[in-house]
C-alpha positions as CSV (number, residue, x, y, z in Angstrom):
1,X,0.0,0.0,0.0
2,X,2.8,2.3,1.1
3,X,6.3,3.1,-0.6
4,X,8.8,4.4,2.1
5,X,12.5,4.9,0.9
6,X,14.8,5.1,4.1
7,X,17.1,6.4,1.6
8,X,15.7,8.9,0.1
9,X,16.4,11.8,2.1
10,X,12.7,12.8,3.3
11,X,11.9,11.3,6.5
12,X,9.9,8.1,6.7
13,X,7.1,9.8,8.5
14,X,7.0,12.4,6.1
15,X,6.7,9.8,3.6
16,X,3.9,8.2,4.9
17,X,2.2,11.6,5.2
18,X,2.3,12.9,2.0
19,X,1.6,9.2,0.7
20,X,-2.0,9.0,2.8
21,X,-2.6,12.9,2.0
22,X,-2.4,11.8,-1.9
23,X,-4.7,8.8,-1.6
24,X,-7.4,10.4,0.3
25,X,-7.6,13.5,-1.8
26,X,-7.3,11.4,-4.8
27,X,-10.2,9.5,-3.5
28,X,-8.1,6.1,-3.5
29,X,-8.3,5.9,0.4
30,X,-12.4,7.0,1.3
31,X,-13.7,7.4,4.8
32,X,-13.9,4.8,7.0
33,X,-10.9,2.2,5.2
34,X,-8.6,1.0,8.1
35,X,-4.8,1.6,7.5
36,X,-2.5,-1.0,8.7
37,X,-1.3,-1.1,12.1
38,X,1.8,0.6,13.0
39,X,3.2,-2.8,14.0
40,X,2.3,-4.3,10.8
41,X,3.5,-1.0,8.6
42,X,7.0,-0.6,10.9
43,X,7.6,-4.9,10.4
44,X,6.5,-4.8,6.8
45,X,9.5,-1.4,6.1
46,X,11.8,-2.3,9.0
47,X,11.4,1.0,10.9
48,X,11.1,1.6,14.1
49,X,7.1,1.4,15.4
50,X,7.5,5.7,16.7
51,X,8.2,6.5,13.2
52,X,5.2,5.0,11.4
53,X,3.1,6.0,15.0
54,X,4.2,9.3,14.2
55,X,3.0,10.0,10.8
56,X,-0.2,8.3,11.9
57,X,-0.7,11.1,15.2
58,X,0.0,13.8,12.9
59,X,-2.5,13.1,10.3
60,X,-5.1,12.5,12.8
61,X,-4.0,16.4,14.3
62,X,-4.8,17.5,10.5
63,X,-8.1,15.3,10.7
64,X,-7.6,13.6,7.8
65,X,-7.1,10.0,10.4
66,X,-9.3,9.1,13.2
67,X,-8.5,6.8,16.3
68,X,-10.5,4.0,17.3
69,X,-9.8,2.6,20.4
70,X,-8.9,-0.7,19.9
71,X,-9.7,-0.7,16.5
72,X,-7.5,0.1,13.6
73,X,-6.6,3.9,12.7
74,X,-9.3,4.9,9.3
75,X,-9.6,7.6,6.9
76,X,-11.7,10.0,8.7
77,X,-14.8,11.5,7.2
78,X,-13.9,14.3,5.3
79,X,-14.7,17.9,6.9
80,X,-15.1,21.5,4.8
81,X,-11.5,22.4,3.8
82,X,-9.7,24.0,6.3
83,X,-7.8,27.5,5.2
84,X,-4.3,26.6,5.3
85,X,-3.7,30.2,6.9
86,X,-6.4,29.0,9.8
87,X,-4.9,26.0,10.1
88,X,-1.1,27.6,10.7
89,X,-3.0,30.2,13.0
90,X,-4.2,27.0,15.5
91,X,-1.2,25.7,15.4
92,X,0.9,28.5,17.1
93,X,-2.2,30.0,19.0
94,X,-0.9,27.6,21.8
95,X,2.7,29.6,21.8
96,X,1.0,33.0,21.2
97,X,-1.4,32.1,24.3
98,X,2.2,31.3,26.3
99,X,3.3,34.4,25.0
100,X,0.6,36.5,26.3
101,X,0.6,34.7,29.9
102,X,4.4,35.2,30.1
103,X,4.2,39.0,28.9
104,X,1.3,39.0,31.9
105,X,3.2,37.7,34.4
106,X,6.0,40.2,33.5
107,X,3.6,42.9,33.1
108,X,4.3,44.1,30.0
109,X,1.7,46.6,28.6
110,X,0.2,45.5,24.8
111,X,2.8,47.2,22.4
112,X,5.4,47.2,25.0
113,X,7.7,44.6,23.4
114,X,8.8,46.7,20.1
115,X,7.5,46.4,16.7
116,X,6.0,42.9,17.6
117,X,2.1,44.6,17.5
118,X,2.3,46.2,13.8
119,X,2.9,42.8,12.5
120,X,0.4,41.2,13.5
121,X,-2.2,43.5,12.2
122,X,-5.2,45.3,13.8
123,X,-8.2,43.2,13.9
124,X,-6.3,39.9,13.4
125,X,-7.5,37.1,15.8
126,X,-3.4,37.3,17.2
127,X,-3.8,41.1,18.5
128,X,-7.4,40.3,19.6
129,X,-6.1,37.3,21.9
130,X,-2.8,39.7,23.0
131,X,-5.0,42.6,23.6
132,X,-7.6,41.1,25.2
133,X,-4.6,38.9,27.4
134,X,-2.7,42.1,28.0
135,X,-2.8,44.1,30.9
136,X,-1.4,47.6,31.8
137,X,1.5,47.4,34.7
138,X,0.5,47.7,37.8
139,X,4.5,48.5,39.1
140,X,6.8,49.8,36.8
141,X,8.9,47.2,35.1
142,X,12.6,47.1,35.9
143,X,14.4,49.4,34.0
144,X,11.7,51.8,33.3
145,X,10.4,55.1,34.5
């Protein structure tokens, strides 16, 4: 079902990724079809069990696997396309939520950190969650007047 070159240069996981990605949207892999196990896939390439486990978790992030406990992994149902500029704005929302708690705790004011605000753009959902994070200092920072 699956080529994988260890040889090649591209990781295996990445591989594998970019392998199920081109047979579900070609419509060679439909919903519900059970992949093989990670056992069976990391025995049948010799590569270690993580690696194949790995491309499997990170397809299920991007929804195009689902889980079933104690089932095989399947080809999920499909879902309305995602905007690839949403889906890079979930993924560092996490880091820009960190941000935003560690910019708190150190009482930074919104805009205090430099040239970081104009980037981001008014009205985009990244100054939305710093502004509405972002508190005015209560004591001057250290350093300041």
């Amino acid at each position: 079902m699956f080529t994988l070159d260890p040889h090649s240069g591209i990781p295996i996981y990445r591989q594998l990724q970019e392998q199920v990605r081109r047979l579900v949207a070609s419509g060679q892999l439909r919903a519900g079809v059970e992949l093989p196990s990670v056992r069976d896939l990391a025995l049948a390439h010799a590569v270690n069990p993580m690696t194949i486990s790995k491309a499997y978790s990170l397809l299920e992030a991007e929804g195009l696997l689902q889980r079933n406990r104690g089932r095989p992994m399947t080809v999920a149902p499909r879902r309305r396309a995602v905007d690839p500029a949403e889906r890079r704005l979930k993924q560092i929302e996490p880091q820009a939520e960190a941000l935003v708690q560690s910019a708190r705790q150190l009482e930074l004011a919104a805009g205090a950190g430099g040239p970081a605000r104009p980037y981001l753009g008014e009205g985009s959902r990244m100054t939305d969650t710093w502004s509405k994070h972002a508190t005015s200092p209560k004591t001057p920072v250290v350093g300041r007047s």
